[in-house]
Each structure stands twice: as C-alpha cells, then as structure tokens.
C-alpha positions, 0 to 999 in steps of 0.5 A, a space after each residue: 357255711 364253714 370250709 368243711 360244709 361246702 358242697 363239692 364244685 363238681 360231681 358226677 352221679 351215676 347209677 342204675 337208670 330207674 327212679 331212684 336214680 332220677 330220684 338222686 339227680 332231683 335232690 341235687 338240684 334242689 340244693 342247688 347243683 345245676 346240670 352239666 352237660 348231657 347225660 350219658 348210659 350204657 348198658 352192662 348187660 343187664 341194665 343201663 346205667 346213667 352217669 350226670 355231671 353237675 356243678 355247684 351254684 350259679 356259674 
C-alpha cells in the first residue's frame, strides 16, 4: 500500500442518526476501523445527530 493509499489513524464520523448513518459506520469496520470510544448524539432541533470515533487497524 503506497504512503498516498493509507487510511487515515483516526476519524470521527458524524451525521444524521438514521440508517445511512449506522450504514457508513459499518463499512468503516469492515475495512477495518475499529471503534473508539462511545458514541455521542444531540438533537439540532430537528433531528439527532450522532458523532463516532474510529481508529484504524489493531491497536
């Protein structure tokens, strides 16, 4: 894998809390991110909005 390919050590997803949402989380660990820390939501008014940590590979 060149320098350019690597995945990023750490990210923080957020969005919408609905299926598209837990959709993108999902495909995260499947290439191999892992969870970091607990989810966190607040409300906007209109909807919740989740934010997730995850971190790449084995720690």
């Amino acid at each position: 894998m060149t320098e350019d390919a690597r995945p990023m050590p750490y990210r923080l997803i957020t969005g919408k809390d609905d299926a598209a949402f837990c959709e993108r989380i999902s495909a995260l660990l499947d290439e191999g991110y892992l969870l970091h820390g607990s989810p966190s939501v607040t409300f906007n008014g209109t909807d919740v909005i989740a934010a997730q940590a995850v971190v790449w590979g084995p720690q």
